[in-house]
N, C-alpha and C positions, 0 to 999 in steps of 0.2 A: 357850701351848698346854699341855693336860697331855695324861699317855696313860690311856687307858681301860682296863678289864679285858680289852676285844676286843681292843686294841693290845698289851696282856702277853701274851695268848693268841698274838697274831700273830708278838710276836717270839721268844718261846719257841719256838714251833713253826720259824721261820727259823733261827735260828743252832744248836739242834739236828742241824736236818738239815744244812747246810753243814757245819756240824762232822764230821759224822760220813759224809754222802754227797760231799760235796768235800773238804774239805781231809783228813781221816786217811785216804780211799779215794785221794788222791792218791800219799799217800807210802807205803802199805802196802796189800800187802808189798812190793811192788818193790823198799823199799829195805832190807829185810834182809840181811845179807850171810851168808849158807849155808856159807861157804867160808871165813873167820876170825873171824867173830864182828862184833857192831857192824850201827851201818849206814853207807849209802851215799847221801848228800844233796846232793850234787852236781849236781844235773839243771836240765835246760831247761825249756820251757813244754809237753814234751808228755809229758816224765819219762825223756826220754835222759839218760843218766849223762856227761855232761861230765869228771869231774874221779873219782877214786876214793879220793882221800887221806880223811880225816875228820879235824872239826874235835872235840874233844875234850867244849867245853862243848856242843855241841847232841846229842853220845851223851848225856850227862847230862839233860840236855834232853826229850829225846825219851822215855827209859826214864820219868822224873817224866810226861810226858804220858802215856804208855801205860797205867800204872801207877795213873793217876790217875782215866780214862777206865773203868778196867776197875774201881777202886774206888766210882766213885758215877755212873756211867750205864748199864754192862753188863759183868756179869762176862765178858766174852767170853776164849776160851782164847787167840786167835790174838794179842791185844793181851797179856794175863800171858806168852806163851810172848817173844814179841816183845820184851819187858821184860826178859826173863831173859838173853836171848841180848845183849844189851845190856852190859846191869849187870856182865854176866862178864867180857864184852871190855875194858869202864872198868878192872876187878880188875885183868887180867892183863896189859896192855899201857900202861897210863895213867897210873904210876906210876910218879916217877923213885925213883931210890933213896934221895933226901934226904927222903922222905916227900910231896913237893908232886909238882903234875901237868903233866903239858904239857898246851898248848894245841892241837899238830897235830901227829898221825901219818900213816904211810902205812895205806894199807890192811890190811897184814899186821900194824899195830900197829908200828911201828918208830918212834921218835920225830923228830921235824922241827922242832918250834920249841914255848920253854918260854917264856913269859912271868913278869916279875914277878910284875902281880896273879897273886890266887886265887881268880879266877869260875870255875874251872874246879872248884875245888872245891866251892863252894858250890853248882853244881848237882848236883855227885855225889850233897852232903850230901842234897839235896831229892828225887833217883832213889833214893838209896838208903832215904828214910823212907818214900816211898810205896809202893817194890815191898814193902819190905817188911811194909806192912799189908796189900798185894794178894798175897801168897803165904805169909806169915808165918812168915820168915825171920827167925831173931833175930840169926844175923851181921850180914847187911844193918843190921840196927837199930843194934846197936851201933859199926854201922861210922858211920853217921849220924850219931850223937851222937859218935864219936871224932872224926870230920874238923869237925864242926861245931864244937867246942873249939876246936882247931887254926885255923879260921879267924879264930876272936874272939881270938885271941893273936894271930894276924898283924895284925889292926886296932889291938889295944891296944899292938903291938908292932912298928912298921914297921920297923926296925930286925932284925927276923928274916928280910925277906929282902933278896936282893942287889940293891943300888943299881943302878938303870936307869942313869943316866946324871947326870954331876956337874951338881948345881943350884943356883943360888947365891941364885934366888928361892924359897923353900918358898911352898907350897899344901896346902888339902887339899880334896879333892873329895868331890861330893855320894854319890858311887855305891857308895863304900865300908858306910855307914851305910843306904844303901839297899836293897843287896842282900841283907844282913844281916838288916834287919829282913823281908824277906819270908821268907829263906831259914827265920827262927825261928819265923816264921808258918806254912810250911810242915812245920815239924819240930813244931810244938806239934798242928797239927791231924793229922798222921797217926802220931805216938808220943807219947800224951796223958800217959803216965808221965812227959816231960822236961817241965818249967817253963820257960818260957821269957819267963814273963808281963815280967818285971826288966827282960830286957836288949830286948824290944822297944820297954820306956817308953825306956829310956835313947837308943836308936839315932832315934826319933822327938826325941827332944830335941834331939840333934846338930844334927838336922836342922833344928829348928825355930831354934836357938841362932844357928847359924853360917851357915846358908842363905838360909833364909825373910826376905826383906826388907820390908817391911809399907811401911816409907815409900817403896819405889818402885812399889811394887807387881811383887814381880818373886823368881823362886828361883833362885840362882847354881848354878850348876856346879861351880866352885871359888872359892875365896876363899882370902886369908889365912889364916896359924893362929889369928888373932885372929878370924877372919868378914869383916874387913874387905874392900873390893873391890881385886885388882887391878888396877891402870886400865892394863892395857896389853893387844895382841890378844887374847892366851890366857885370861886374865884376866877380860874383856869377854865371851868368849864364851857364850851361852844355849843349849840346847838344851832346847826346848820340850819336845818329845814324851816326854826322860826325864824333867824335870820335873812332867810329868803321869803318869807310871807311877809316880812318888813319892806323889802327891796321895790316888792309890786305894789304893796299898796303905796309907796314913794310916785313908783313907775304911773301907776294910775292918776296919781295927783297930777303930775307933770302932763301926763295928757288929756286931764281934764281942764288945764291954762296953755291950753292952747301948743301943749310940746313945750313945756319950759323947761330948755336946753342943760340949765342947772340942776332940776330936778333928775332929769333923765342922766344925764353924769353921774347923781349921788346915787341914785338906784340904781345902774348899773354896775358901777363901784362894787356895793352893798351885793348884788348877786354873784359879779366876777371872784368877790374873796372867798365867799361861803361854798361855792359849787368848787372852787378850788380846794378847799380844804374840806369837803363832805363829800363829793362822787370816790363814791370807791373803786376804787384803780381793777381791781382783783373781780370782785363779782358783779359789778354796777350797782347802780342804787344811789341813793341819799346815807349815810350814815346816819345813825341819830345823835352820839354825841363823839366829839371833840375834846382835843387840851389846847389850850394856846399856845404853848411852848413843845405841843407833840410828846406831851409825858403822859404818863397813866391815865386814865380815866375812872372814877370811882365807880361807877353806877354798872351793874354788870350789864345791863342792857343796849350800854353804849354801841356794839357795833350791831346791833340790829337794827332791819327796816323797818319805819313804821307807817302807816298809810298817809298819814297827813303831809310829813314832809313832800311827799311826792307831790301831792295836789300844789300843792304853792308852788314847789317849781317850773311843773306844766307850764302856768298860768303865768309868772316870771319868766321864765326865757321866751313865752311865747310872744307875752308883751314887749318885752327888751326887742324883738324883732324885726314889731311891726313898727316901733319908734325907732328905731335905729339903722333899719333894713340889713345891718351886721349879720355877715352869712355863720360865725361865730353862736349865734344865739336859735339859730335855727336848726345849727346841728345838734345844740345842748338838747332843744328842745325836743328833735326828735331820738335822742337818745333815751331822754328821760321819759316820754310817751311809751316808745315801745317796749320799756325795758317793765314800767308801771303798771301796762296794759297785758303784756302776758304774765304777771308775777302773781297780782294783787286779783285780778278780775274775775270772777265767778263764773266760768260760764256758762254754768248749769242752774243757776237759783238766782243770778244777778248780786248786782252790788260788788263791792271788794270783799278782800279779807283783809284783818288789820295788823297781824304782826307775822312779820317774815323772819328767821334764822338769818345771817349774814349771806350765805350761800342763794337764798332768793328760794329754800321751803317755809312751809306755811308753820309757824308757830305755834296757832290753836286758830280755830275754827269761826270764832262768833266773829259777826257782822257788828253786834251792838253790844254797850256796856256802858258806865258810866262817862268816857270819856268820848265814846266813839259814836255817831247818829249819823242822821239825815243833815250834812254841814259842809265838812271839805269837799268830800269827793263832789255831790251836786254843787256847792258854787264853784267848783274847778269846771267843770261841764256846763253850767250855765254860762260862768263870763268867757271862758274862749270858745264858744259857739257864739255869744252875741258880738265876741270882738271879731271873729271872722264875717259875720254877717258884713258888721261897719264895712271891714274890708273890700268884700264886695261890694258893698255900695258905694264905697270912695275908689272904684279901681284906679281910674286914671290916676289921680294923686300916688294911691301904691304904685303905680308902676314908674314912680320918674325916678 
């Protein structure tokens, strides 16, 4: 099957409005918090507040979506003020004193728990390049580029922070080189003064070097420091759906140089094996974990759905489409739309829910929780709304 210009217009017009009449109308404003700053993402399926603590990366999170929403689909005040109120709370309470951040406060901003990684940084870094194109704020900017450094020395440097726990097997995992490369992606496009062209080939390399395995058809999680594979559980284990949030942001680089032909190979590759070995045959869906060798899985949660993998595939097959015009990647796509959109979607309160049984019933209820915000789901609904727009706007090119 391919999609038609009716079909670009169709989905354009869809994931616009979900975007913006469910899922951002789900969580705002309810969840600003009036009273210390930040927000408040803890809620149920009808947007009772559950829990008040916040988790640190989806402040970050959230402020980059606000921030992003208010840069390239409507300047609207209530989303920049939203931002604002945010961005200050990350300043003034998110920040230990060694320079790095926690992962969860309480609501007043009192710290609760600090993890080794630094995702928590890197979405600062991405909050703080957007608001600050969206209000033009040159602190924010240079705070950007200062913590952005700072995380590419924690990668270059593990060794700067404090050992998790004695290991006597090393690894290194995919997510390190993943994050990264979008977080430079997201730094280059909204403070066009930083370069960042170098380190995004570099982190793509990594990836392609140590990861990307061609004769299994298949992208590891972790490996060796060598790339080689662990053969034992941790080792073994796959997770599809990040796999496939790696594939697009590849996908996206490639056509932001102009469709480099190489690029779009390696990310298509990187989607082809994971969708191969995560669509579930039996019920549809994403799987969430994998074995490389199709052996056990440890983690009991492995054959459930969970909201996020779906959003990256969306946004993955949808781009693998438009750069490749492959009627293959349109059928993915709309299998994985429709199966997402009546499984996951609310249709009575908005937003999704976040974890499905195997079978595609709802697992529990909440919208929000420490790991789950205002993040996938709206940048899945933003960027393939504004990738259909382009479309529109380049038809004749689409249609050769």
């Amino acid at each position: 099957m391919h999609y038609s210009l009716t079909d670009i217009e169709r989905l354009q017009r869809f994931y616009h409005q979900q975007l913006v009449d469910s899922t951002m109308a789900f969580w705002f404003p309810r969840s600003v918090d009036e009273v210390y700053g930040g927000f408040m993402f803890m809620r149920d399926a009808d947007g009772t507040l559950i829990d008040d603590d916040k988790a640190v990366w989806i402040q970050g999170r959230a402020v980059w979506m606000l921030s992003t929403l208010y840069n390239t689909i409507e300047p609207r005040e209530s989303w920049l003020e939203a931002a604002r109120i945010g961005f200050e709370f990350l300043n003034k309470y998110c920040f230990d004193t060694d320079g790095r951040m926690f992962f969860h406060v309480t609501r007043d901003g009192k710290p609760i728990r600090k993890r080794r990684y630094f995702f928590s940084e890197t979405f600062y870094v991405i909050a703080a390049a957007a608001y600050a194109k969206a209000s033009g704020d040159k602190e924010a900017a240079a705070l950007a580029k200062k913590i952005f450094s700072r995380c590419v020395e924690y990668a270059r440097h593990p060794e700067l922070l404090p050992a998790k726990y004695t290991n006597t097997r090393p690894s290194k995992g995919i997510g390190v080189p993943m994050i990264l490369l979008n977080t430079a992606q997201q730094l280059r496009y909204n403070l066009p003064d930083v370069d960042c062209d170098a380190l995004i080939m570099e982190f793509i390399a990594e990836i392609e070097k140590y990861f990307v395995k061609h004769d299994i058809r298949c992208v590891m999680e972790q490996v060796a420091p060598d790339g080689s594979i662990i053969d034992h559980i941790d080792g073994r284990t796959l997770n599809p759906g990040h796999a496939i949030e790696g594939a697009w942001f590849i996908l996206h680089e490639a056509k932001c140089r102009g469709n480099d032909q190489r690029l779009i190979k390696l990310g298509c590759a990187m989607l082809d094996y994971m969708w191969e070995r995560g669509w579930d045959q039996e019920y549809g869906g994403i799987l969430y974990y994998r074995d490389v060798f199709n052996k056990p899985v440890q983690e009991y949660w492995q054959d459930m759905k969970f909201w996020w993998p779906h959003n990256e595939a969306i946004i993955a097959t949808l781009l693998a489409y438009v750069l490749t015009k492959n009627e293959k990647y349109a059928r993915w796509h709309k299998q994985i739309h429709e199966y997402a959109y009546e499984k996951f979607l609310d249709k009575t309160h908005g937003e999704w829910f976040g974890y499905l049984h195997r079978d595609g019933t709802i697992a529990q209820t909440a919208k929000g929780n420490l790991f789950k915000g205002p993040f996938h789901l709206p940048r899945q609904e933003w960027y393939c709304a504004q990738l259909m727009q382009e479309v529109l706007q380049n038809s004749r090119q689409f249609n050769r």
